[in-house]
N, C-alpha and C positions, 0 to 999 in steps of 0.2 A: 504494500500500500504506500502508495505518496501521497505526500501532502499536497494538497493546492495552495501556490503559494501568493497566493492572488489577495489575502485579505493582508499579508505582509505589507506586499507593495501598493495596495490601497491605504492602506495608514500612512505610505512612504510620500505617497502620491500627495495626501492630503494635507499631510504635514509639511509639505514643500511650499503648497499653495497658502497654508493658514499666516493669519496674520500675526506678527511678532512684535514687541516693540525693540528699538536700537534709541541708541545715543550719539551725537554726531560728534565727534574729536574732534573735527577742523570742519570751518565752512566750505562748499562744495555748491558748485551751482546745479540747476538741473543736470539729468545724466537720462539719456536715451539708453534702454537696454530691451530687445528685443522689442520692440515694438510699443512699450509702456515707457513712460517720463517720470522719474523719479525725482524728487528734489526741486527746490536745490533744499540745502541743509547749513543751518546755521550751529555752528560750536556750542554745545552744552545743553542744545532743546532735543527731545525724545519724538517719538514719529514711530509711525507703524505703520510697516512694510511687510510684503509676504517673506515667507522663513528664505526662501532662494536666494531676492536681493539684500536681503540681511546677508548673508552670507558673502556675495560679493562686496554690498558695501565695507565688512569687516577685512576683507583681501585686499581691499582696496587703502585702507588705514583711512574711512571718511569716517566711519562709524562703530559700532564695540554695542555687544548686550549689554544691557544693565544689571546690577546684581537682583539674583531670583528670578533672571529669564528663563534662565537654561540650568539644568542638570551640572552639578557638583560632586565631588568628594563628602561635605557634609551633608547635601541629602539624601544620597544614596547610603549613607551610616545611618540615618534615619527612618528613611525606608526596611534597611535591612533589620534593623531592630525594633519597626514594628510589625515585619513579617517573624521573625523567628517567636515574638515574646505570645503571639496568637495559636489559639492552637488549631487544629485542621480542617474544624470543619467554618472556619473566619478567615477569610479573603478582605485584605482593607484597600481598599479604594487607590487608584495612581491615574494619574491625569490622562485621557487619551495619548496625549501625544508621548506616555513615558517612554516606550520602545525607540519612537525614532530620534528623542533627545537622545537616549542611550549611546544610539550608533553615532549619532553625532558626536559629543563626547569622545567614545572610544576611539572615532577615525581622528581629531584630533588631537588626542593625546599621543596617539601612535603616531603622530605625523611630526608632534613636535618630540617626541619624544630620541628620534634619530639624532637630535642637536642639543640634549640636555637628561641630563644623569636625574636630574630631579622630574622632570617630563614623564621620563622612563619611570621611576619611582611612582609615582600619582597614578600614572597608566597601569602596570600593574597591580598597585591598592583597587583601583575604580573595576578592571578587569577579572580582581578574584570576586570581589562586592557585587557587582553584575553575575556572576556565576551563582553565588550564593543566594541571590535573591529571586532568579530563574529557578533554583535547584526548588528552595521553598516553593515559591507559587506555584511550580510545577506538582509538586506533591499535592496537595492541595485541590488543584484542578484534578487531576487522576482521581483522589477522592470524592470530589465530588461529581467525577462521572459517573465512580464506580455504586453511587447512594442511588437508592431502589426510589427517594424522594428529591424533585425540585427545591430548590432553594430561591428562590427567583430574587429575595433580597441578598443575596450572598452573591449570585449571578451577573448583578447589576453592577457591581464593583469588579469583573471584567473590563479587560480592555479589549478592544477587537481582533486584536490576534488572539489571546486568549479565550475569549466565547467562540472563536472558527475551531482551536484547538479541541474546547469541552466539547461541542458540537460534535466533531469528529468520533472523539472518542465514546462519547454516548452513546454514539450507533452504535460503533464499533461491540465497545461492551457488551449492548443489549443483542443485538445480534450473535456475539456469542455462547448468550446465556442463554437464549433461545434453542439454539442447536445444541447442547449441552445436557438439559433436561427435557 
């Protein structure tokens, strides 16, 4: 069995398009980029842009997320501490967008982390912290496929790759259980 990996890149998709806020570091006139006009930007006022041209304008050194845009070292000790401290059949709540902050994150640490010993440090802490907090929710989910009952409020604190996952598995399970007895 494969997975379809389509509710992936639909979070990937969407979270490219959603709107982000940025910071401007230096003034910057309008900026044509594909076909949409950005800007211009004045030094020290905030704007909301889709997550794409955030991402250029930060490559570009015009603009920087603000603190508490994006995904951390200390929210991820967070997160993972209050996945581990719940017990199995409690799923708590992470923003839609967690997964692809995540990746974002991780491809940025690992990109800086080729030019910095401490980059590489962070990327490894954030990259076991990412494992471990997949490793839980993952239990968790498998549990609550494997429950003979709905949880529909335990459900709902899913993110969309995870309810494609439970989804999956539910069949899965139940289908086996079926042929089974």
């Amino acid at each position: 069995m494969s997975l379809d990996a389509s509710p992936i890149e639909d979070a990937n998709l969407i979270f490219e398009n959603s709107s982000v806020r940025v910071v401007a570091i230096r003034d910057s006139p309008m900026i044509e980029l594909v076909g949409i006009e950005v800007g211009p930007f004045q030094e020290g006022n905030e704007y909301s842009v889709k997550f794409w041209v955030a991402r250029l304008l930060e490559k570009a050194g015009i603009a920087r997320f603000p603190e508490g845009e994006m995904l951390d070292l200390a929210k991820l000790l967070r997160i993972q501490w209050t996945e581990r401290i719940q017990s199995v059949g409690q799923v708590s709540s992470l923003p839609e967008t967690f997964y692809p902050k995540l990746r974002y994150l991780l491809a940025e640490l690992k990109a800086s982390s080729r030019s910095s010993m401490d980059k590489m440090r962070e990327y490894e802490k954030v990259s076991l912290l990412s494992q471990d907090i997949i490793t839980c929710r993952l239990k968790k989910i498998i549990s609550l496929a494997s429950a003979s009952d709905r949880l529909d409020q335990v459900l709902r604190n899913l993110t969309t790759e995870e309810r494609k996952l439970y989804d999956d598995l539910r069949r899965i399970i139940s289908e086996w259980k079926a042929r089974i007895v």
